[in-house]
N, C-alpha and C positions, 0 to 999 in steps of 0.2 A: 762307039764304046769298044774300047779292048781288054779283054780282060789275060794277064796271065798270072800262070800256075807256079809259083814260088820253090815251095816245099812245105809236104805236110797238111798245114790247114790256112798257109798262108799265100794270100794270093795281091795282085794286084790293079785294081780297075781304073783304066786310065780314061776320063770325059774329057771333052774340049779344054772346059779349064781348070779342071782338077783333077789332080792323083792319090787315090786311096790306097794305103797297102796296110792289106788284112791279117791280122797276127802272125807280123815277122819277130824272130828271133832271132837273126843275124846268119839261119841255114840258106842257102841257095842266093840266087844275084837277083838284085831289086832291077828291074828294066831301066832303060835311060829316061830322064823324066824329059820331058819335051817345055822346051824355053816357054818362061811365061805361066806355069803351069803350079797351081799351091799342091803343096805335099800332105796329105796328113795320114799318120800313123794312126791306126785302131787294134788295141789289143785288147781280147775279150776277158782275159784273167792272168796270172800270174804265176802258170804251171809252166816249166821250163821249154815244153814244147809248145807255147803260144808267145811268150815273153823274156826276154834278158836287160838286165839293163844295159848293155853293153849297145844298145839301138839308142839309148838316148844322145849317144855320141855321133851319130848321124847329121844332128843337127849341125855339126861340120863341115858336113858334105849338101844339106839341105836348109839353110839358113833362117830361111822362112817356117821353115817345117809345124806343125801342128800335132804334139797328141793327143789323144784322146783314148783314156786309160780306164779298165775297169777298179774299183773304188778297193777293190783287195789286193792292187799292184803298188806295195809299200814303199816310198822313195826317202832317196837322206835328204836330209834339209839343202844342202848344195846341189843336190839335182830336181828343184822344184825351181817352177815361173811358170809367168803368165803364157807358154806355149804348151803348157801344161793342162788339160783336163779330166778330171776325176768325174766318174760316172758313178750310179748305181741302177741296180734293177729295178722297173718298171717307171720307168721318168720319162720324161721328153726335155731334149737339149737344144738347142739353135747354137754352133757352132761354127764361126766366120762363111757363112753360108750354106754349112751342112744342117738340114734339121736330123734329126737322130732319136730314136726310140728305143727301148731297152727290151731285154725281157730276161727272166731271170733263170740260169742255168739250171741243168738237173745234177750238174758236177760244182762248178763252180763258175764264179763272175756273170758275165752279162752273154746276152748274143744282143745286135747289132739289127736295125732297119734305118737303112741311109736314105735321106730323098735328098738329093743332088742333080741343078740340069734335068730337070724332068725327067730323071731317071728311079727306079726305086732297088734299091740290092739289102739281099741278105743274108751276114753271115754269123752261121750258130753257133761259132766259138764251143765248148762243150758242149752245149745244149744237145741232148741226145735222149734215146729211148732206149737206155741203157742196161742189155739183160744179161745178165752171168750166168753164165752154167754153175751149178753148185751152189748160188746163192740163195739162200732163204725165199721160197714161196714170198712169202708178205714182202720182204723188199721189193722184188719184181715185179710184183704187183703194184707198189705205189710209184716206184719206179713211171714205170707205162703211165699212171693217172697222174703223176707230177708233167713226166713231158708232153700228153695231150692237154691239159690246163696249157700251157704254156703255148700252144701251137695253136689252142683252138682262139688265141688272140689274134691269132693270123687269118684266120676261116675268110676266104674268099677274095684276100687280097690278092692283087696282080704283084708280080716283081720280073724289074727284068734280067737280074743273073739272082743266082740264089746260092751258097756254098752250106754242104749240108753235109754232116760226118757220115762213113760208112767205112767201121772199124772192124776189117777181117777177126780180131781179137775174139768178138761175139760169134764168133763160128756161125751156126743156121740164123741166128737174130739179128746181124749186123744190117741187115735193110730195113726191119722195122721200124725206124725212125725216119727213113729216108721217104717210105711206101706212105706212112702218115703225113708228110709234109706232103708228097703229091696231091693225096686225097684232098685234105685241107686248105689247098692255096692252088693259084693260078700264078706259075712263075713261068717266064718262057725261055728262059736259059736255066741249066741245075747242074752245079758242078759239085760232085764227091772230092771229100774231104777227108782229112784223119784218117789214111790207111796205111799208113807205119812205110811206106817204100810199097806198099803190096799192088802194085797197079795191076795185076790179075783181075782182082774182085770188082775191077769195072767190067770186064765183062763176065765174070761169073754172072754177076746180077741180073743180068740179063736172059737166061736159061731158067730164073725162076717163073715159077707158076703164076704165084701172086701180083708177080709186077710185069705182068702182060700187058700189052697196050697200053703200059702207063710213063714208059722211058722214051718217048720222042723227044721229049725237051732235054733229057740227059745227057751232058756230054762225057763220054770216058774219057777220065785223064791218062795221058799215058809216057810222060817223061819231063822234068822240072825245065821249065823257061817255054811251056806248049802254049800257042795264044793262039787265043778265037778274035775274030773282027767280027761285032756284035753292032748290030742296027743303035 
């Protein structure tokens, strides 16, 4: 398994005989797909920095291609077919050999659990533990108990890459969502996601207190087209 890092929250995981690429917007270069090999696009919602339509044009370049779209990514009547798939939150899909499980954002749309080739990946598209300075107690508060619901459907599962936001924007909070997934799940690869260009805050994270001994499986990103060769 290869995985690489796109741009943003979009990446790419390449198996023997399939290639997933994770909410491309059309920023950064999609790796070479290797002959033989199906395509399919996963976009978790339809905020500008997950989605454009301008990737459905792809399927020009990708023939075969396959998407598979969160259920609030709106399309015109001329850009629907059957290479087309509409998802929502909390289903289970079987997808031309992808099975696929949903969960439902604390922002908006879906995040994603692929089993593909004995593999399991997952990535959280917004889904995040999202806490603002200045916002309302109560907000941040269900905030937190929205995306532990959401995570604790994960509790114990194995994955073997995981793509998990970690938004410098949240200043001291931006790992909190990341440190819960740790807790909560056995993934053995974890790659950060959503940090705006800020590749610092991969290793800031690391200096924290709380997330001692818990970043072996982390990989810092550290510049668009970076690939791990993953068991």
């Amino acid at each position: 398994m290869k995985v690489t890092f796109i741009c943003h929250s979009s990446f790419c995981v390449e198996l023997k005989k399939s290639v997933l690429v994770f909410d491309y917007y059309g920023e950064g270069r999609i790796p070479e797909v290797p002959a033989g090999c199906s395509v399919f696009f996963l976009n978790s919602h339809s905020h500008q920095d997950h989605f454009k339509r301008e990737i459905l044009k792809l399927r020009e370049q990708y023939p075969e291609a396959e998407y598979i779209l969160s259920r609030d990514v709106r399309l015109r009547p001329e850009e629907k077919g059957e290479w087309i798939h509409s998802v929502k939150a909390r289903e289970e899909y079987e997808i031309k050999g992808l099975r696929i499980r949903t969960l439902r954002s604390t922002d908006q749309g879906v995040a994603f659990v692929v089993e593909a080739e004995g593999k399991r990946i997952y990535h959280a598209g917004d889904l995040n533990w999202w806490h603002w300075e200045g916002e309302d107690k109560a907000w941040n508060n269900n905030m937190a108990a929205n995306y532990k619901r959401e995570v604790d459907r994960l509790s114990g599962q194995y994955f073997d890459a995981a793509f998990v936001p970690l938004d410098p924007r949240l200043s001291d909070a931006c790992s909190l969502g990341l440190r819960y997934f740790l807790e909560q799940t056995d993934a053995e690869h974890v790659f950060p996601m959503h940090f705006w260009g800020d590749y610092e805050v991969c290793r800031r994270i690391r200096k924290e207190k709380d997330l001692q001994g818990m970043l072996e499986h982390v990989h810092p990103v550290e510049y668009q087209g970076q690939e791990w060769e993953l068991c």
